[in-house]
C-alpha positions in Angstrom: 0.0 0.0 0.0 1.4 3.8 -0.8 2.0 5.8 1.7 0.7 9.0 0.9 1.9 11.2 3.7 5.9 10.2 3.2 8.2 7.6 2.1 6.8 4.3 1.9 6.3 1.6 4.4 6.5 -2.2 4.7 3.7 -4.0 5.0 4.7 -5.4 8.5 5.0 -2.0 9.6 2.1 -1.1 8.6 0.3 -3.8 10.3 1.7 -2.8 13.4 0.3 0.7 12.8 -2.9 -0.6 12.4 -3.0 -2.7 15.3 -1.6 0.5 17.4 -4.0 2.8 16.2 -6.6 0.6 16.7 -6.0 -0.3 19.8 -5.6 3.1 21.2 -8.4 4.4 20.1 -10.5 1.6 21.6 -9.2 2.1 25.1 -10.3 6.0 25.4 -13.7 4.2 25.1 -12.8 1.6 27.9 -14.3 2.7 31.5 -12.2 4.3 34.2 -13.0 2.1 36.7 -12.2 -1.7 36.7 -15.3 -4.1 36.8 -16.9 -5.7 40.0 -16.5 -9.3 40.7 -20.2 -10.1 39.7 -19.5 -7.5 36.2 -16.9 -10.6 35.5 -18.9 -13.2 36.2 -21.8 -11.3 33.9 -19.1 -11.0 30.7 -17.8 -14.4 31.2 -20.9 -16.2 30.4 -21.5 -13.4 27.6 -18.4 -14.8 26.2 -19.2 -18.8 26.5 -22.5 -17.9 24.9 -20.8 -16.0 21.8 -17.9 -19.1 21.9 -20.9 -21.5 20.8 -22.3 -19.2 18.0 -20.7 -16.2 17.3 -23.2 -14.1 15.8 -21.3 -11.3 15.1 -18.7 -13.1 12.9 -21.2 -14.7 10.9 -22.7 -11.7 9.9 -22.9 -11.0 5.8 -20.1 -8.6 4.4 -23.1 -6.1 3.3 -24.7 -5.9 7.0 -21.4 -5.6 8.4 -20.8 -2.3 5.5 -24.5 -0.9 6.3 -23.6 -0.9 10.2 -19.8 0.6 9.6 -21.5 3.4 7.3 -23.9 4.4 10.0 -21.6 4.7 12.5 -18.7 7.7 13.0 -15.5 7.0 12.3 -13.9 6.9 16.0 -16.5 4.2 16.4 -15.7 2.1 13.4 -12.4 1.5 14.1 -12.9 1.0 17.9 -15.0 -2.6 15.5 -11.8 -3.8 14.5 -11.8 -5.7 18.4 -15.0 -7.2 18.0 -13.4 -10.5 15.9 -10.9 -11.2 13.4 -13.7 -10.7 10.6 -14.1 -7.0 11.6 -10.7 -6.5 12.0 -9.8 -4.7 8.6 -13.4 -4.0 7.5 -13.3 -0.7 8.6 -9.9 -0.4 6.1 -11.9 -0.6 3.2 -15.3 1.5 3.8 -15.9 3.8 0.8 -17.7 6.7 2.6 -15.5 8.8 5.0 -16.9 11.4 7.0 -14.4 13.3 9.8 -15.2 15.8 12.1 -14.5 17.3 15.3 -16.0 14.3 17.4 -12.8 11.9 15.4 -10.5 13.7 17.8 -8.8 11.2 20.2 -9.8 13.1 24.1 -7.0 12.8 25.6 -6.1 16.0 27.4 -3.3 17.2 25.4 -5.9 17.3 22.4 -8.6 18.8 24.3 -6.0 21.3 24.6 -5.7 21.0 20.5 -8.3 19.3 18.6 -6.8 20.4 15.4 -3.8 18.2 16.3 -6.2 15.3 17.6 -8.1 15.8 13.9 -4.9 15.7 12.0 -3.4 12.6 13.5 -6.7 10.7 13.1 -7.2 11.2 9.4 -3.5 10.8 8.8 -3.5 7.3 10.1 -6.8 6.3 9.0 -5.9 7.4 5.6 -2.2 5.8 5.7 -4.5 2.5 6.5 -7.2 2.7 4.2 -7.0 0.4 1.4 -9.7 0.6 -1.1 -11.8 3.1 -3.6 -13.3 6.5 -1.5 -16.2 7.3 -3.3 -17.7 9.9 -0.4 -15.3 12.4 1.7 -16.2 15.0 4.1 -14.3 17.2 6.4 -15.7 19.5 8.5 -13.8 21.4 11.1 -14.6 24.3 13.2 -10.4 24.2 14.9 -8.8 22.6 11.7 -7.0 26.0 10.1 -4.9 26.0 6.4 -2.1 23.3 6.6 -0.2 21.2 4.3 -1.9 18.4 5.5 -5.2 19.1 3.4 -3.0 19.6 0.3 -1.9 16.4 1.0 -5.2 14.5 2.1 -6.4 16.0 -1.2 -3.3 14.7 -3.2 -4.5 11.2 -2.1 -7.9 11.5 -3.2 -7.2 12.5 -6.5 -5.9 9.4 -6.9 -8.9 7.1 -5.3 -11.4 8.6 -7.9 -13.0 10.0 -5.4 -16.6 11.1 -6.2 -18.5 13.0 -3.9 -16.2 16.2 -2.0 -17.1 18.3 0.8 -14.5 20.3 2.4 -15.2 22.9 5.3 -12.4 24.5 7.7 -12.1 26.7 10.2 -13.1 30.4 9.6 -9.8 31.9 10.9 -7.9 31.2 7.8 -9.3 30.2 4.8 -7.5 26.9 2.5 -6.2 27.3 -0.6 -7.3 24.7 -2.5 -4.5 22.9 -4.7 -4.2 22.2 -8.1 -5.0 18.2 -7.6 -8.5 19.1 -6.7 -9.2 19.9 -10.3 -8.0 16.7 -11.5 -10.9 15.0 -9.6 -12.6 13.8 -12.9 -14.8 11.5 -11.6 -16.1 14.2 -8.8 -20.3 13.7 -8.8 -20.8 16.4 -6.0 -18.6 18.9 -4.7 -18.9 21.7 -1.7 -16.1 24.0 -0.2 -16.8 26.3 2.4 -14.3 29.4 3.1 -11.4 28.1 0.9 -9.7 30.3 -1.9 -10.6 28.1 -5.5 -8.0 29.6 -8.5 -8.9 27.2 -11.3 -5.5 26.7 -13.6 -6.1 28.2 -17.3 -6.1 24.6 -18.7 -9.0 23.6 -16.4 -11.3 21.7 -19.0 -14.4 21.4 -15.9 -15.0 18.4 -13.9 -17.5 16.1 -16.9 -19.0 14.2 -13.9 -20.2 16.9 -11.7 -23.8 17.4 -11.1 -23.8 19.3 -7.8 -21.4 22.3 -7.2 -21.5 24.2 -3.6 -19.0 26.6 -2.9 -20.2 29.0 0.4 -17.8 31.8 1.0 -15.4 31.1 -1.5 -13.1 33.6 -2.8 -12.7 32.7 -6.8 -12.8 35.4 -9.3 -16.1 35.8 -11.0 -14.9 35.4 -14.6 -13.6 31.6 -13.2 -16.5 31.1 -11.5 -18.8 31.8 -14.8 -16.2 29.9 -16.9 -16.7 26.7 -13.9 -20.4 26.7 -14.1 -20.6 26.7 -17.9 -17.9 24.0 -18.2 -19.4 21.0 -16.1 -22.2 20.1 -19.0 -23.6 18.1 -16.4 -24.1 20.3 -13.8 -28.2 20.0 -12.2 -27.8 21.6 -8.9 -25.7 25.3 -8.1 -25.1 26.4 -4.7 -23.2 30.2 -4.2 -23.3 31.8 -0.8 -22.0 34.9 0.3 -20.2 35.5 -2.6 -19.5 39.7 -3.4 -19.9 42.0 -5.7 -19.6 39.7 -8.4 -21.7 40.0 -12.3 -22.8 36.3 -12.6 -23.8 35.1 -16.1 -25.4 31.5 -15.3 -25.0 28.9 -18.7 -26.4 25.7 -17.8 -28.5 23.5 -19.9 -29.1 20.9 -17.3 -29.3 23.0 -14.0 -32.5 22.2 -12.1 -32.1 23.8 -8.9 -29.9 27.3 -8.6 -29.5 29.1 -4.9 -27.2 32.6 -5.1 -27.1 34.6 -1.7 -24.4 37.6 -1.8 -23.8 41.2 -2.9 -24.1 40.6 -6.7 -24.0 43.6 -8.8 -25.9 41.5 -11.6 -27.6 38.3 -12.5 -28.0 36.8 -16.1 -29.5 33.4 -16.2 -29.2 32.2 -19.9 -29.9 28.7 -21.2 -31.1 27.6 -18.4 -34.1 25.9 -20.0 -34.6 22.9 -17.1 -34.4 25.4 -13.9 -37.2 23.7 -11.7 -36.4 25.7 -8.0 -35.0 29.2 -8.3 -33.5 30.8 -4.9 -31.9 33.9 -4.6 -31.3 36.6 -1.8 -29.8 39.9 -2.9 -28.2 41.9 -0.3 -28.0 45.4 -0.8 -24.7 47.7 -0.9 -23.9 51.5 -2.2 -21.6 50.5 -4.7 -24.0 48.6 -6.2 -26.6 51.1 -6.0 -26.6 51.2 -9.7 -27.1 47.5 -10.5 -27.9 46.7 -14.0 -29.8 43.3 -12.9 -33.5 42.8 -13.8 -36.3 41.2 -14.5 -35.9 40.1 -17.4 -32.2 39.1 -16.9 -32.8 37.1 -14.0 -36.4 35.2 -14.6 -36.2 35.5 -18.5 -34.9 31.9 -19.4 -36.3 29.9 -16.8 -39.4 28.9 -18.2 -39.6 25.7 -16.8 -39.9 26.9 -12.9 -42.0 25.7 -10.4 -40.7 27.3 -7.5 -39.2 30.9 -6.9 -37.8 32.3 -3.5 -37.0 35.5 -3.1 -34.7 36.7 0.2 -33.9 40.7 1.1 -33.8 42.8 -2.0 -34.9 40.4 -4.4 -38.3 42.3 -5.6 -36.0 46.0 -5.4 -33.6 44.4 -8.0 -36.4 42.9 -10.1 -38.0 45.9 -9.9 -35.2 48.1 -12.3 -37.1 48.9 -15.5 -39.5 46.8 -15.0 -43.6 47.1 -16.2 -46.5 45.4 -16.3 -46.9 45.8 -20.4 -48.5 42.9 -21.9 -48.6 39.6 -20.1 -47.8 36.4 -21.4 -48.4 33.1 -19.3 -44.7 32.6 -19.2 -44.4 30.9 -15.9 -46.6 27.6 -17.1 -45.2 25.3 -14.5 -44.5 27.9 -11.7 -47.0 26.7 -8.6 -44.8 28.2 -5.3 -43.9 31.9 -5.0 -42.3 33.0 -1.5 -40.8 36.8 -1.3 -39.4 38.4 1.6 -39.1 41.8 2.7 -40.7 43.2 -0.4 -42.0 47.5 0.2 -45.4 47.9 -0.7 -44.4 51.4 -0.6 -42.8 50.8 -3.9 -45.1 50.6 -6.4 -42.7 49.3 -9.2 -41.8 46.4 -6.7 -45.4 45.7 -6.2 -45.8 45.5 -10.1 -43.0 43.0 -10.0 -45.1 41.0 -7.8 -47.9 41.5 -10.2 -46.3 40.4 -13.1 -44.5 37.0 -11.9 -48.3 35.9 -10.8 -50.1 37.0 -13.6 -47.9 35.1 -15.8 -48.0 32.1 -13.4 -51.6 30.6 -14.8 -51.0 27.4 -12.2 -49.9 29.2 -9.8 -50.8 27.3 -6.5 -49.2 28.7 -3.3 -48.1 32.4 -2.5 -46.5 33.5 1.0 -45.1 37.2 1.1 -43.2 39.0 4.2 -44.3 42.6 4.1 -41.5 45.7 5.2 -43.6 48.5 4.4 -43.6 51.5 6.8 -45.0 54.8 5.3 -48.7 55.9 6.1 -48.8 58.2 2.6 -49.9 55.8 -0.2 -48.7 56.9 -3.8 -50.3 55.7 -6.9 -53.6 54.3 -4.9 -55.3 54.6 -8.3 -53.6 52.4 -9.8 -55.7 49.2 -8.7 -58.4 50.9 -10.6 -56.8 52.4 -13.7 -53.8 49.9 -14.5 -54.1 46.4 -12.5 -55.6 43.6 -15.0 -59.8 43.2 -13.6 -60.0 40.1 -15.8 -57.4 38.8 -14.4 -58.1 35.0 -13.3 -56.0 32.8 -10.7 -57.6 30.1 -11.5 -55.2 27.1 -9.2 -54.0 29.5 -6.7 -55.4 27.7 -3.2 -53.2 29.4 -0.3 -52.5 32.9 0.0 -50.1 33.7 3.4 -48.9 37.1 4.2 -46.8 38.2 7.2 -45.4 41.2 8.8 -48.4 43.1 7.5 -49.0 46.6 8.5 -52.5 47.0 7.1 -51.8 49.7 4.9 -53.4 50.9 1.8 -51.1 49.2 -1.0 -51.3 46.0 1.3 -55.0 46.4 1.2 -55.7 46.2 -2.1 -53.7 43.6 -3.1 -55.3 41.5 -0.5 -58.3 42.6 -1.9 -57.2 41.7 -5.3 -56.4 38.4 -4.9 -59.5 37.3 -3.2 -61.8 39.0 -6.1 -59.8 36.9 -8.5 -59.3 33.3 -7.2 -62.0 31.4 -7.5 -60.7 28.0 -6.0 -58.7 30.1 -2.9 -58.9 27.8 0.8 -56.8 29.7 2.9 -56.1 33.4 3.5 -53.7 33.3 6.6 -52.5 37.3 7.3 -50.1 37.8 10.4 -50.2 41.4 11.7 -46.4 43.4 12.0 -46.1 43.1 15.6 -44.6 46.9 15.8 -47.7 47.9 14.6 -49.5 49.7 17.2 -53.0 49.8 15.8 -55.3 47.4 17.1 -55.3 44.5 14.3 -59.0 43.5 14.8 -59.7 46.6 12.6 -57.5 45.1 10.0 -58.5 41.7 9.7 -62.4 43.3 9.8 -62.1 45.4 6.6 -60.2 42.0 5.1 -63.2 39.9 6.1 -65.4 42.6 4.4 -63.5 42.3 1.0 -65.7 40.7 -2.2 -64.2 36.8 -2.5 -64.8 34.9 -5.5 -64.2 31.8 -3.3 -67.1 30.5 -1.2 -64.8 27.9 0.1 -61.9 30.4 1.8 -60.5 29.9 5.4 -59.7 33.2 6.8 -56.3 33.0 9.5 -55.6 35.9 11.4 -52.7 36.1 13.5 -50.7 39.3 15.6 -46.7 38.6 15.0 -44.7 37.6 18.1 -41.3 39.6 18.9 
């Protein structure tokens, strides 16, 4: 067996390692104190029943994998005692998972976890004999050191399949050039960890999940990253900055961005099923070219949108009603948050994505509207659609509702226009110091097109 860690060993030697390791970390689980005279007795005739049938030896190689796989790995090789069967099982598992719990407790690596964490993988890799198809680290005291280059090294060469790599937050990993010739990677997430993709990087042609959360790559690599892994179904970004994202993936099916982006673009991105996305708002970005149409243009095959922060104020940049076209044939869930009915354009963006939704099913909005002096009041009567039908929309849920005039009417508007509506659940903005009965009555005395609709009326809790 190679010896990925330095030069190479015997196999002797390495048998002894294994035995050593094992051993050790078995007797951190031992108790302090030594057993009573009838405890011996008890284990003894444990031990005569197990000599006649040994039930645990005899059990098949693929119960003995399912019970090592649900088990962590401290555990699993504390198994390698239970009989000579289970002795090297644990050698040749195919999902690894470390953590912090891995850390052997003695109280030097109380002291140290990260050291604890180090020496654990190290051996257990050094022993490990076999194809890794899973990995995951994930360490709140493990900081940047050469050992994750290393560890990294080594599974680039087990064609390993599934990555997940998250450090400490202190000092973020670099992550080395082996990690992008992981051709066989499925799945792959890296939290806080600088990614610098070498010019020759051709894209990883097995990867179908991508999740990188606070990773410092620059956006052109990032764009180039996405659009080169053909396969690519599901795209995780979180707290990235200030980057312009141009999305280019055929396949993608479910897309979550959370960050200070100065501009979305989501093109050919015909399959997109589950769109998520919370814009955070900063000055230098005050003049943001994203949009509407830039952001929900080429997703035609959604069924559910989220919205988070200043989602709606983004969508909201030169956007109008115009003429609607039932774009959104498959889109049944809508859920925005903090979206100003103050803002009338962000209220026609609200408009717009259900008008065009003709299935849609489900709409919950969180309300952060504050002024008392409505603008553009008339436009329910002069400019919002009265033919327009929601003809599957069934639950309607608003919170952080303030009861004012913009939030009135579109309340209003939605029950006059949805025939098949069951629920209407409305929670009051708990800083609101009106009295919310008053709210709920005028709500109650609104013209429903549905005979059927449950009305909930709740007071927000701080």
């Amino acid at each position: 067996m190679i010896n990925p860690f330095g030069n190479g060993s015997t196999q002797n030697q390495n048998l002894n390692a294994f035995v050593f390791f094992s051993d050790c970390v078995f007797v951190n689980s031992l108790p302090e104190e030594p057993l009573e005279d009838h405890q011996r007795q008890g284990n003894k005739m444990d031990t005569n029943l197990v000599s006649r049938e040994d039930y645990i030896s005899n059990l098949p190689e693929s119960i003995i994998e399912t019970i090592l796989t649900k088990l962590p790995l401290r555990d699993v090789v504390r198994t390698s005692v239970l009989s000579s069967k289970w002795r090297y099982t644990w050698t040749t598992l195919t999902e690894l998972r470390f953590d912090d719990d891995c850390c052997i407790s003695d109280t030097h690596h109380r002291a140290l976890p990260e050291i604890g964490l180090v020496k654990f993988v190290n051996q257990f890799l050094l022993l490990h004999n076999g194809p890794i198809t899973r990995f995951t680290l994930s360490s709140e005291y493990l900081e940047r050191c050469p050992y994750v280059d290393q560890w990294l090294l080594f599974l680039s060469r087990k064609d390993v399949q599934e990555l997940s790599f998250g450090l400490a937050e202190t000092e973020w990993f670099k992550a080395p050039s082996c990690l992008f010739s992981c051709k066989k990677l499925i799945s792959l997430e890296l939290v806080r960890c600088e990614l610098d993709p070498p010019l020759h990087f051709k894209g990883f042609p097995n990867l179908k999940r991508l999740n990188l959360q606070q990773v410092s790559i620059d956006p052109d690599a990032v764009e180039t990253l996405i659009s080169s892994c053909t396969l690519l179904e599901s795209l995780t970004l979180s707290y990235f900055e200030g980057a312009k994202l141009t999305v280019r993936a055929p396949n993608l099916t479910y897309l979550m961005l959370e960050g200070y982006f100065q501009d979305i673009c989501l093109e050919n991105t015909p399959m997109l099923v589950v769109v998520s996305i919370a814009m955070y708002m900063a000055e230098a970005y005050q003049s943001s070219s994203c949009n509407f149409d830039k952001v929900l243009g080429g997703v035609p095959s959604i069924q559910r949108l989220t919205g988070h922060s200043y989602f709606t104020k983004y969508m909201s940049v030169g956007n109008t009603l115009g003429e609607i076209h039932p774009t959104y044939r498959q889109l049944k869930i809508i859920d925005l948050y903090q979206v100003s009915f103050d803002d009338m354009t962000e209220i026609m963006v609200i408009l717009r994505l259900i008008l065009s939704a003709p299935n849609l099913q489900t709409i919950q909005i969180e309300g952060s509207s504050w002024s008392t002096d409505p603008l553009d009041l008339d436009f329910w009567d002069k400019e919002c659609p009265r033919d327009a039908t929601f003809e599957q929309l069934k639950v309607v849920k608003l919170t952080q509702i303030s009861g004012l005039p913009h939030e009135m009417r579109f309340i209003e508007f939605l029950l006059g226009n949805s025939p098949v509506l069951e629920v209407m659940d409305v929670t009051k903005n708990v800083y609101e110091t009106d009295e919310y009965e008053d709210m709920f009555m005028k709500i109650l005395a609104f013209e429903r097109a549905s005979d059927d609709v449950e009305f909930i009326f709740a007071e927000d809790q701080v």
